[in-house]
N, CA, C and O atoms as a GROMACS GRO file, in nm:
protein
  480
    1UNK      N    1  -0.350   0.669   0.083
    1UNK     CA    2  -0.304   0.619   0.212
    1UNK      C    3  -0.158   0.576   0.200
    1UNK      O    4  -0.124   0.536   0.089
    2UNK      N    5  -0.047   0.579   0.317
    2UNK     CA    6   0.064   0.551   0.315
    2UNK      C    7   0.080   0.368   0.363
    2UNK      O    8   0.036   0.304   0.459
    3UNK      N    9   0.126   0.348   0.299
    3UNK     CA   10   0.134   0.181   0.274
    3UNK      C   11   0.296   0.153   0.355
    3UNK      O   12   0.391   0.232   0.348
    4UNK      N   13   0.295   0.018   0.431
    4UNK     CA   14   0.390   0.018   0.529
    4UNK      C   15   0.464  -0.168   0.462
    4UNK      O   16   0.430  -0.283   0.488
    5UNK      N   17   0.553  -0.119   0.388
    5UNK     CA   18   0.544  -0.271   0.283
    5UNK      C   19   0.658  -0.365   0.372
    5UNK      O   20   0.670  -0.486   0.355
    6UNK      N   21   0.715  -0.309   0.440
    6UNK     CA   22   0.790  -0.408   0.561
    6UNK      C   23   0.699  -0.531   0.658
    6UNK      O   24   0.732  -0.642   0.699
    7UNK      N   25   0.575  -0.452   0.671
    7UNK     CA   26   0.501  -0.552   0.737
    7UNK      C   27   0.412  -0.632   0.673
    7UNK      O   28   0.297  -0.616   0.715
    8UNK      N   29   0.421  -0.697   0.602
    8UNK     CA   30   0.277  -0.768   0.537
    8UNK      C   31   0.379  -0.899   0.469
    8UNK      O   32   0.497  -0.874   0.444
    9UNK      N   33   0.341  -0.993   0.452
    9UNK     CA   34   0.406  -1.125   0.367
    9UNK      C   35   0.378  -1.105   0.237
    9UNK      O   36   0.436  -1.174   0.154
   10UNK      N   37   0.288  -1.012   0.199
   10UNK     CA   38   0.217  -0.997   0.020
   10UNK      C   39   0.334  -0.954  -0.005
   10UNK      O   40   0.407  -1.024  -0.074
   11UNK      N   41   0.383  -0.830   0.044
   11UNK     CA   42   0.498  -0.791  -0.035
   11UNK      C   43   0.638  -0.791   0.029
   11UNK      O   44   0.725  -0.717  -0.018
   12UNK      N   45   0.667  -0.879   0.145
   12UNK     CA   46   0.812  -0.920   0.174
   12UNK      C   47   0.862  -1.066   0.107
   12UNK      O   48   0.969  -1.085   0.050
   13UNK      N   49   0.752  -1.167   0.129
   13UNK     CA   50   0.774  -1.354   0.096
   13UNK      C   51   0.753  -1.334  -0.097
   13UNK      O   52   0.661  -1.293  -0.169
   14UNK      N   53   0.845  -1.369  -0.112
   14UNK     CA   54   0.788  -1.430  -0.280
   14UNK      C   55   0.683  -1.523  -0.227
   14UNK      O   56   0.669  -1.580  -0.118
   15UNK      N   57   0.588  -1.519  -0.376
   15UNK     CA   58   0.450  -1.580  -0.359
   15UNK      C   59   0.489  -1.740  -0.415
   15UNK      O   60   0.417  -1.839  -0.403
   16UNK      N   61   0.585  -1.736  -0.460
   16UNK     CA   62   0.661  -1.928  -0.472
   16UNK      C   63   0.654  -1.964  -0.345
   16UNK      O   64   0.589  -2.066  -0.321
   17UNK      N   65   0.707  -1.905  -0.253
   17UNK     CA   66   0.710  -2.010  -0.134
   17UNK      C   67   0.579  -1.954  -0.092
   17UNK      O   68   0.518  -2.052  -0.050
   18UNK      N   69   0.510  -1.861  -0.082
   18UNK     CA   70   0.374  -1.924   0.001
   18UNK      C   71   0.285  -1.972  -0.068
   18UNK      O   72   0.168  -1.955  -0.035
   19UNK      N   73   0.311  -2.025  -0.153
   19UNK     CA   74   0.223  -2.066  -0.270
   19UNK      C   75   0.256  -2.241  -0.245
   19UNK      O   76   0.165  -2.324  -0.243
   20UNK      N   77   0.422  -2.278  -0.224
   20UNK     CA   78   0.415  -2.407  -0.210
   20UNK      C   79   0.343  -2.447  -0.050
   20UNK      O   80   0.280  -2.545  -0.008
   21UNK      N   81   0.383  -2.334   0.005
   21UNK     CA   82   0.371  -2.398   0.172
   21UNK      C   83   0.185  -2.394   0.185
   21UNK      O   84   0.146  -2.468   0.276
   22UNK      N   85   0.092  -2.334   0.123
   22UNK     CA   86  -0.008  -2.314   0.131
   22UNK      C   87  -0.065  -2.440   0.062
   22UNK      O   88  -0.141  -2.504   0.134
   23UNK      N   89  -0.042  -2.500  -0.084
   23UNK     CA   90  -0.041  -2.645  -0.148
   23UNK      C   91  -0.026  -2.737  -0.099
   23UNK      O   92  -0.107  -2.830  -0.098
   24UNK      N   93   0.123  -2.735  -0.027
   24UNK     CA   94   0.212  -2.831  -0.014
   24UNK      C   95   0.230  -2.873  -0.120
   24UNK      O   96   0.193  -2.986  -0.150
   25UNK      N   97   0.310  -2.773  -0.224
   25UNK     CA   98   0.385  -2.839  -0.326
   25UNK      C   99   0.498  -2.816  -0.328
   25UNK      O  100   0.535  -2.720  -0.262
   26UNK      N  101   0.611  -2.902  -0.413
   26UNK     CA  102   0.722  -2.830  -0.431
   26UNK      C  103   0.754  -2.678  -0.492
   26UNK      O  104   0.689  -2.639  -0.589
   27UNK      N  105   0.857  -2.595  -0.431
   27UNK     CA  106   0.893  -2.467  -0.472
   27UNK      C  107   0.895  -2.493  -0.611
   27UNK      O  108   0.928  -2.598  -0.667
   28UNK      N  109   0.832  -2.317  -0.693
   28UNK     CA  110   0.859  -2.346  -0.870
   28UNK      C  111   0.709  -2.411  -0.908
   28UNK      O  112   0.706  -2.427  -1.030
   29UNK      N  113   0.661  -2.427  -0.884
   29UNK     CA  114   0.525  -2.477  -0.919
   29UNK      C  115   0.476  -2.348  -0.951
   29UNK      O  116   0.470  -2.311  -1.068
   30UNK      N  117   0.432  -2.255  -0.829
   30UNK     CA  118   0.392  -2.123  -0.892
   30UNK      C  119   0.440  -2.060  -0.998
   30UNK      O  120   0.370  -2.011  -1.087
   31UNK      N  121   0.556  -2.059  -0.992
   31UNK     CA  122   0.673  -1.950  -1.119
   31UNK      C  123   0.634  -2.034  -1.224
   31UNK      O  124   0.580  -1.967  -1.312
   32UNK      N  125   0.640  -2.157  -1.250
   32UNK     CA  126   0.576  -2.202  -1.351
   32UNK      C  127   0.453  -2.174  -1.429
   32UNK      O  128   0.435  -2.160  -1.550
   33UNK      N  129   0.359  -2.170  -1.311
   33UNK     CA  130   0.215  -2.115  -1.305
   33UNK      C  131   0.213  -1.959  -1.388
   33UNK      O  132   0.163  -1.940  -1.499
   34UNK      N  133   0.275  -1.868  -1.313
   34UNK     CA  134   0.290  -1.773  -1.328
   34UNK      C  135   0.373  -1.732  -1.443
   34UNK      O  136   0.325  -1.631  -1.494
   35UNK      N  137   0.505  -1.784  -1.515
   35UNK     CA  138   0.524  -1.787  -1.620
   35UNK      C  139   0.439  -1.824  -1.755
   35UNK      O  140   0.456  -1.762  -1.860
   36UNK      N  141   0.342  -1.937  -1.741
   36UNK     CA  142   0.256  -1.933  -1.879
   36UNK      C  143   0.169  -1.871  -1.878
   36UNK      O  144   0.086  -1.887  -1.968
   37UNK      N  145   0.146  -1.762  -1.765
   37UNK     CA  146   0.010  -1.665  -1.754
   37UNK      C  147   0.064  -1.571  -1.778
   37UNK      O  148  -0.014  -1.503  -1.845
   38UNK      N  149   0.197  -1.497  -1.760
   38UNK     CA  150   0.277  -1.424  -1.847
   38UNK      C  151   0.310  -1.414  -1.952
   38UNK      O  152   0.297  -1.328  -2.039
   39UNK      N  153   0.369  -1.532  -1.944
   39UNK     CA  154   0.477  -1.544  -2.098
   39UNK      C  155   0.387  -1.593  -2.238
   39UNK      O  156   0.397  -1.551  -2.354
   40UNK      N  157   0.300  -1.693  -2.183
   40UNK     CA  158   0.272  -1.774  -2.276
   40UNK      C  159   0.114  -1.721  -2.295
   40UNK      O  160   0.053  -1.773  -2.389
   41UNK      N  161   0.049  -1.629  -2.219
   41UNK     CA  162  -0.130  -1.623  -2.182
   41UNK      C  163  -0.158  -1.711  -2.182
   41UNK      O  164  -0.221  -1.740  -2.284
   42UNK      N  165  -0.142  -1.808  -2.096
   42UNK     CA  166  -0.251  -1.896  -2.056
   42UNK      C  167  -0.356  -1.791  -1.964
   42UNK      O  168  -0.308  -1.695  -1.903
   43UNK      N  169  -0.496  -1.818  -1.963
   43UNK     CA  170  -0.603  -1.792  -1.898
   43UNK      C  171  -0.621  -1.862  -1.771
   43UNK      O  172  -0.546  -1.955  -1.745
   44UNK      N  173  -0.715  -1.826  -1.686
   44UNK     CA  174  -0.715  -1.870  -1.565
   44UNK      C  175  -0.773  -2.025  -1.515
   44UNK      O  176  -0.759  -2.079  -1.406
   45UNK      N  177  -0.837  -2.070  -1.628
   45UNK     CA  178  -0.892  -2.174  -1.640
   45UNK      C  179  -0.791  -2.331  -1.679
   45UNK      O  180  -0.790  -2.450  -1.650
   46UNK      N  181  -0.723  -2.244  -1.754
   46UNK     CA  182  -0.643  -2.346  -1.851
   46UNK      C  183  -0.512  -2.364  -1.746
   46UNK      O  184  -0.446  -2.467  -1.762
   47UNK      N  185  -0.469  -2.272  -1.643
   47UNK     CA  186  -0.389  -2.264  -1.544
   47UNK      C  187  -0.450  -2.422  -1.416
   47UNK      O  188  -0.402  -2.525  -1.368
   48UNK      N  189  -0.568  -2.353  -1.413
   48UNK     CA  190  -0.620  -2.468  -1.269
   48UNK      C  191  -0.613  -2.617  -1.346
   48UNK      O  192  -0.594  -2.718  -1.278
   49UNK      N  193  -0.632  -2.629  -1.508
   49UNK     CA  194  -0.610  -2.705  -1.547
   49UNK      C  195  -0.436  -2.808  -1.538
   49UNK      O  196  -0.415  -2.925  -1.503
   50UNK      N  197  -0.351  -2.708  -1.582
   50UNK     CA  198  -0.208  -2.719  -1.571
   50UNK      C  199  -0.198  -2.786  -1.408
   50UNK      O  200  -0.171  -2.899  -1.365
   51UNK      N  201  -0.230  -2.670  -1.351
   51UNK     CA  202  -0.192  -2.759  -1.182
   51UNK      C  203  -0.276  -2.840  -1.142
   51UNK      O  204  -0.263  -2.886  -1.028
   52UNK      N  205  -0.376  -2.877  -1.218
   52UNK     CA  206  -0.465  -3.030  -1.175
   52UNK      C  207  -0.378  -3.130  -1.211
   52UNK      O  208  -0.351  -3.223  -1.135
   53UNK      N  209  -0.318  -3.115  -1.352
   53UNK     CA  210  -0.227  -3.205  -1.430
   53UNK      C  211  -0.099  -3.246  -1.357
   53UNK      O  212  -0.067  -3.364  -1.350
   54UNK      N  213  -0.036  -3.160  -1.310
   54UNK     CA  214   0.084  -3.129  -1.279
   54UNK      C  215   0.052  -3.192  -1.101
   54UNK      O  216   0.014  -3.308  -1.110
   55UNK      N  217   0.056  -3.165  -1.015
   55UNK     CA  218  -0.022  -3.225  -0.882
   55UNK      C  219  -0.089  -3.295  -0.879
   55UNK      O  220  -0.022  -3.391  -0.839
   56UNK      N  221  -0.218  -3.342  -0.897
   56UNK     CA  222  -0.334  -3.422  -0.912
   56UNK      C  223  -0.431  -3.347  -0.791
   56UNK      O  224  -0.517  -3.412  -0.731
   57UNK      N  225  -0.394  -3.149  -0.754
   57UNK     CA  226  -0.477  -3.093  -0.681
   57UNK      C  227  -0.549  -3.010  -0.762
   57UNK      O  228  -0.514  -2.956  -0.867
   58UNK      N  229  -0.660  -3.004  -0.700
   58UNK     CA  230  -0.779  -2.909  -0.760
   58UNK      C  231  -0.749  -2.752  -0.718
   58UNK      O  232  -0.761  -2.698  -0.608
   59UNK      N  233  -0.716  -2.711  -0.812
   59UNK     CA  234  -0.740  -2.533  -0.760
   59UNK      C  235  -0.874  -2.466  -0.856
   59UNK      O  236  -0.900  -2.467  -0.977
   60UNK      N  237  -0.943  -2.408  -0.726
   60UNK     CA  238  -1.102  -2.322  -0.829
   60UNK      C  239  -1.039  -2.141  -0.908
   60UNK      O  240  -0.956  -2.054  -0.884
   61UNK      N  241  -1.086  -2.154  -0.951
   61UNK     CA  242  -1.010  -2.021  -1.075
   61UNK      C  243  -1.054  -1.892  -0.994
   61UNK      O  244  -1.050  -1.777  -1.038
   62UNK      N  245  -1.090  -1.927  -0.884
   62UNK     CA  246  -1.093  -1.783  -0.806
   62UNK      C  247  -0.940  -1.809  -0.712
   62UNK      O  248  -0.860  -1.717  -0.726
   63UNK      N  249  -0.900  -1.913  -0.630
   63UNK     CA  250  -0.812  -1.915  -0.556
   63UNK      C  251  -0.638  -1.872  -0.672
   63UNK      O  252  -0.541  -1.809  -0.629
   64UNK      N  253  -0.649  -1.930  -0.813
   64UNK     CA  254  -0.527  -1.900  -0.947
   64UNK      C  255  -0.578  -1.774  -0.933
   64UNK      O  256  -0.469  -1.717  -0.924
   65UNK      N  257  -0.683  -1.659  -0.922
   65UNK     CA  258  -0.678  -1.541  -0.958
   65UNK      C  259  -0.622  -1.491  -0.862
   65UNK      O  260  -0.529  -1.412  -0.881
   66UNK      N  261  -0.663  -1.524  -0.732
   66UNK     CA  262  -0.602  -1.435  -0.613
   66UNK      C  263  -0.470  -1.429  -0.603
   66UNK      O  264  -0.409  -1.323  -0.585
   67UNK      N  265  -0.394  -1.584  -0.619
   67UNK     CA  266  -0.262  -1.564  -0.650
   67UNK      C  267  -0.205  -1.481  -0.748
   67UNK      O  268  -0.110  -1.412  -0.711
   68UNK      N  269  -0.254  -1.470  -0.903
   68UNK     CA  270  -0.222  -1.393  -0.994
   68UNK      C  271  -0.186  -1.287  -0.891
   68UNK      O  272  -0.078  -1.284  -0.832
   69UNK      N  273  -0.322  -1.169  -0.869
   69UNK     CA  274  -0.283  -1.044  -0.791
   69UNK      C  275  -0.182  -1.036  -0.716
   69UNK      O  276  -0.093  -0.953  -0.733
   70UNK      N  277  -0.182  -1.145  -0.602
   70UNK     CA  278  -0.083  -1.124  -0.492
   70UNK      C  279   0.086  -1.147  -0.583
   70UNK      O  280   0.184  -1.098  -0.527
   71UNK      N  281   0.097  -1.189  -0.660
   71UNK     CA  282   0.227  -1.200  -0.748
   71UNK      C  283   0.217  -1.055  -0.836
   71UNK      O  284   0.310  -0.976  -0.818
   72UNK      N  285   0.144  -1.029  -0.899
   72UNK     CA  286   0.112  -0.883  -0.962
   72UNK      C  287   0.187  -0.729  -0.838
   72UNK      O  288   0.260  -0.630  -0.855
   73UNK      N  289   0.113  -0.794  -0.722
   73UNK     CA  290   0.113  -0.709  -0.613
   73UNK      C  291   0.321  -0.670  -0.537
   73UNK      O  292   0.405  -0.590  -0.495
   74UNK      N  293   0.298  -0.758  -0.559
   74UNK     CA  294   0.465  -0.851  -0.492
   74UNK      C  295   0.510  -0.815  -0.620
   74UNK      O  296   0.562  -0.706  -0.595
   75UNK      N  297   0.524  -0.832  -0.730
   75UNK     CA  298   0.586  -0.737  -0.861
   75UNK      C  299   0.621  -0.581  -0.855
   75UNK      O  300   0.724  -0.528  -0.898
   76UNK      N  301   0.553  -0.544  -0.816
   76UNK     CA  302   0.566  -0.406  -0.795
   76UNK      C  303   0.638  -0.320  -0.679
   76UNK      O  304   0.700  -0.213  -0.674
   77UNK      N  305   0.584  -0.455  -0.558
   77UNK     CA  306   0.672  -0.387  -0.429
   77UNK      C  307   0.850  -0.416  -0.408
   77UNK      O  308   0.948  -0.349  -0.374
   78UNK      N  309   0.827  -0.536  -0.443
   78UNK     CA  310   0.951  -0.571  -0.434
   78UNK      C  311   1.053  -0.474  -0.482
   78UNK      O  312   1.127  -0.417  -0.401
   79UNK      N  313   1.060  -0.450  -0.622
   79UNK     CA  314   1.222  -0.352  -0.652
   79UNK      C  315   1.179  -0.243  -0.534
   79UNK      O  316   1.272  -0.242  -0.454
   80UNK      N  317   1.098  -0.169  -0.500
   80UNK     CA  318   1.080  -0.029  -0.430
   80UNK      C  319   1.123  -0.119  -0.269
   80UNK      O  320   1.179  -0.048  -0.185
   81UNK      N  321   1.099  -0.246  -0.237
   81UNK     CA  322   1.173  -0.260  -0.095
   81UNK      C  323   1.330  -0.258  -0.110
   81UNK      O  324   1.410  -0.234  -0.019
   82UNK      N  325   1.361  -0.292  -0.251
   82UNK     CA  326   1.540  -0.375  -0.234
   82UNK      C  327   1.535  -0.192  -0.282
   82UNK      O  328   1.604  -0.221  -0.380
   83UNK      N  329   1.524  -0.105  -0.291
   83UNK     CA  330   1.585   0.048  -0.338
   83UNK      C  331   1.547   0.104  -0.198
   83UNK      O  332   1.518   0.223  -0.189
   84UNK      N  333   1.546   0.009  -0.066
   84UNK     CA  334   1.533   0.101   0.076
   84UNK      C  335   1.402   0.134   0.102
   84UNK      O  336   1.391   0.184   0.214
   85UNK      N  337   1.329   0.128   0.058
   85UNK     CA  338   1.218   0.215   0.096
   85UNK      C  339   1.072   0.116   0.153
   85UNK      O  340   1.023   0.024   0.087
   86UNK      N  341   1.027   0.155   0.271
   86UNK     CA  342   0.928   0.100   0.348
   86UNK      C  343   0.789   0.136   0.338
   86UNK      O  344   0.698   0.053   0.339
   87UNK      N  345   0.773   0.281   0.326
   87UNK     CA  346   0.647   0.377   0.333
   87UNK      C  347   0.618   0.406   0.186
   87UNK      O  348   0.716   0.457   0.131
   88UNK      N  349   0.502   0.386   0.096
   88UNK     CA  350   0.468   0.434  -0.017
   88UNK      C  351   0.346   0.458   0.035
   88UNK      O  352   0.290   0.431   0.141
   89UNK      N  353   0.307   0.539  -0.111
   89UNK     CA  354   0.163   0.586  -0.116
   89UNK      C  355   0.067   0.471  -0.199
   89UNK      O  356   0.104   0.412  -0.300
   90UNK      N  357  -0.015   0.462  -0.157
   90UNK     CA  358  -0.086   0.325  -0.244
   90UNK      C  359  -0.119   0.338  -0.330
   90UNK      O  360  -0.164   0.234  -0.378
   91UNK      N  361  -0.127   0.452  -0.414
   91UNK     CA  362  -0.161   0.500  -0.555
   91UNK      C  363  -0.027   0.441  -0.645
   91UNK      O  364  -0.053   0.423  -0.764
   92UNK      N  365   0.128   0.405  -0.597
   92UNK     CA  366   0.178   0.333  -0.640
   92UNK      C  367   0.114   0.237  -0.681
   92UNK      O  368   0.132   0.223  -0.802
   93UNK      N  369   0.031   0.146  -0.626
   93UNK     CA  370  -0.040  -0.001  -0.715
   93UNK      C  371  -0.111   0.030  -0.827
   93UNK      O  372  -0.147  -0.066  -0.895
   94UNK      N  373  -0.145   0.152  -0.869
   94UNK     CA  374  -0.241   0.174  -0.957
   94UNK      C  375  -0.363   0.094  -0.999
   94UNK      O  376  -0.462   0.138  -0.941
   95UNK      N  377  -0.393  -0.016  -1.085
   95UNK     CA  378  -0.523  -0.109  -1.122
   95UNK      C  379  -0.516  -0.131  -0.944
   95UNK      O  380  -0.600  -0.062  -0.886
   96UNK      N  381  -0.453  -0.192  -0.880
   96UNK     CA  382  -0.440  -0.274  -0.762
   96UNK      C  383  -0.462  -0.216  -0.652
   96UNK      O  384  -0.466  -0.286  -0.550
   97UNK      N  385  -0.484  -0.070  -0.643
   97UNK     CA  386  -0.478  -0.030  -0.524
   97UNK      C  387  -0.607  -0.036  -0.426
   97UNK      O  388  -0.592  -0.040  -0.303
   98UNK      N  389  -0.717  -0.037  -0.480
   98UNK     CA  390  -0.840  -0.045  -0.425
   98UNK      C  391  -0.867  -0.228  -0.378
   98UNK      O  392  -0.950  -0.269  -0.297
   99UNK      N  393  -0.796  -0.289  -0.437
   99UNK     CA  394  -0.762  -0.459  -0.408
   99UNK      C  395  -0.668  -0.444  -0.283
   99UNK      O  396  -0.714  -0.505  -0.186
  100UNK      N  397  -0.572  -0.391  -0.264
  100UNK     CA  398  -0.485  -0.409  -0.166
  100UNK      C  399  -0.514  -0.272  -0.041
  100UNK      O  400  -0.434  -0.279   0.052
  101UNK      N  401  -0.604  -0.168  -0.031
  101UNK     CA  402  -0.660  -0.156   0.052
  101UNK      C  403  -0.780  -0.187   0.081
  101UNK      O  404  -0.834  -0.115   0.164
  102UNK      N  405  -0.847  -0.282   0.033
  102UNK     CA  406  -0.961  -0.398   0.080
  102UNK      C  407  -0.885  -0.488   0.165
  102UNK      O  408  -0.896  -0.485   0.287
  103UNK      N  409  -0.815  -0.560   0.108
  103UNK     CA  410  -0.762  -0.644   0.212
  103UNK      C  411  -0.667  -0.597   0.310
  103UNK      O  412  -0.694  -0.649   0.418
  104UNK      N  413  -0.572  -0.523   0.317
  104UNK     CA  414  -0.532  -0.441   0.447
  104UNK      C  415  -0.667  -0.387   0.555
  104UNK      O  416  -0.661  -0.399   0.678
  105UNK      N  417  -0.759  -0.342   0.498
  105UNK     CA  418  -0.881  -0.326   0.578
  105UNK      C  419  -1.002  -0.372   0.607
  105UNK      O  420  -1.103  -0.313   0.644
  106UNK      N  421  -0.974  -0.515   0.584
  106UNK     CA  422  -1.104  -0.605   0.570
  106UNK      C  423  -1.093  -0.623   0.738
  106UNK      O  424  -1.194  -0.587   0.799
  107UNK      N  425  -0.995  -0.668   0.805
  107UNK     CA  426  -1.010  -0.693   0.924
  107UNK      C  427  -1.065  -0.570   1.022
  107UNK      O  428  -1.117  -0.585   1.133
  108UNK      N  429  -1.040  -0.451   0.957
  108UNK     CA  430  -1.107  -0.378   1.029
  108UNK      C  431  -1.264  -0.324   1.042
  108UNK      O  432  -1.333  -0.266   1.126
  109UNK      N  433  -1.277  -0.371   0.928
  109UNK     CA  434  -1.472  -0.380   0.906
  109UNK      C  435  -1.515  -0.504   0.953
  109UNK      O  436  -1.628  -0.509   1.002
  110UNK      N  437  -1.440  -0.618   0.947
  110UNK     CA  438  -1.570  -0.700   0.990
  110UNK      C  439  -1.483  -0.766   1.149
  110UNK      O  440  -1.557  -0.840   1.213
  111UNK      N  441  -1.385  -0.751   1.192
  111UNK     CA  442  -1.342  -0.817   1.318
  111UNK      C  443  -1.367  -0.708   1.419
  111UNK      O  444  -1.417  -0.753   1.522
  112UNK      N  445  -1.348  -0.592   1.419
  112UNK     CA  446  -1.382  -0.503   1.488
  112UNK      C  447  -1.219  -0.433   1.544
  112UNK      O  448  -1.211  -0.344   1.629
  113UNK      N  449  -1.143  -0.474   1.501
  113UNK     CA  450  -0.990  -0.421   1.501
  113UNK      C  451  -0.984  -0.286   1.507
  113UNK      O  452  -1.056  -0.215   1.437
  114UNK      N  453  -0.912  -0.247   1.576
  114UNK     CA  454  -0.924  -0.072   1.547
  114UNK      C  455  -0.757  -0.020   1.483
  114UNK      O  456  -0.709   0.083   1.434
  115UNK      N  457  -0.709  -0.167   1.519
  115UNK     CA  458  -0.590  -0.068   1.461
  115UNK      C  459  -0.491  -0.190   1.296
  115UNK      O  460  -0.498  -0.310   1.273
  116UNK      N  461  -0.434  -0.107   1.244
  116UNK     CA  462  -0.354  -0.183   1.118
  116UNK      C  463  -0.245  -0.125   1.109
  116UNK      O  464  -0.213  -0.007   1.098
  117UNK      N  465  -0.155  -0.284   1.120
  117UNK     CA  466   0.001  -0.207   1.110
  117UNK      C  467   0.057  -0.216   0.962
  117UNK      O  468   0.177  -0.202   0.940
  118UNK      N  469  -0.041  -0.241   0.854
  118UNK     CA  470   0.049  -0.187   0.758
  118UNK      C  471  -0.033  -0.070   0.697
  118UNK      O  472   0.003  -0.051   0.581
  119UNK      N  473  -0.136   0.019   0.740
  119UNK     CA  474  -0.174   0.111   0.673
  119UNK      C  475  -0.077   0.233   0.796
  119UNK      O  476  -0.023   0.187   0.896
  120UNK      N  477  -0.073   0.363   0.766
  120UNK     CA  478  -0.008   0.442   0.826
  120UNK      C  479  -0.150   0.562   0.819
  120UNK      O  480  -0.139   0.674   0.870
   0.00000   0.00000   0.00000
């Protein structure tokens, strides 16, 4: 499927800011997050741990995974938006692509939507 990466916040907003505005934490909390799950392997557990520490908020290790992806996701689109380009094929995501046309098309299986403006 042709993927329309101008319209969606996954892959226009860095996931720092919707990551603080979704918390309400300060910006850099994620990149932090996201740097010792990179850099350092921290696991997903030891992460919700870090931002329990770090905030005094609870995150469940499914909501740190979803972010993982959506930063994974946003990794990939990003250089292909700043090189011009709007329309890819979703086989670009490779592991990810069956993740990111689930959620581009979730609203259309269960809300009854007939139409999606970022699939083409």
């Amino acid at each position: 499927m042709i993927v329309d990466l101008s319209k969606s916040k996954l892959f226009t907003v860095h996931p720092d800011d919707r990551f603080a505005r979704e918390y309400q934490v300060p910006k850099g909390v994620w990149t932090e997050l996201w740097k010792r799950y990179k850099l350092l392997s921290y696991d997903v557990p030891e992460l919700c741990e870090y931002f329990l520490i770090k905030t005094k908020i609870k995150a469940s290790p499914r909501n740190i995974n979803r972010w993982i992806i959506r930063t994974e996701l946003y990794m990939i689109a990003s250089p292909v938006l700043k090189l011009g380009a709007c329309h890819v094929n979703s086989n670009i995501f490779g592991f990810f692509e069956d993740i990111v046309l689930d959620e581009f098309t979730k609203h259309l299986r269960f809300n009854g939507t007939k139409k999606s403006k970022v699939i083409i």
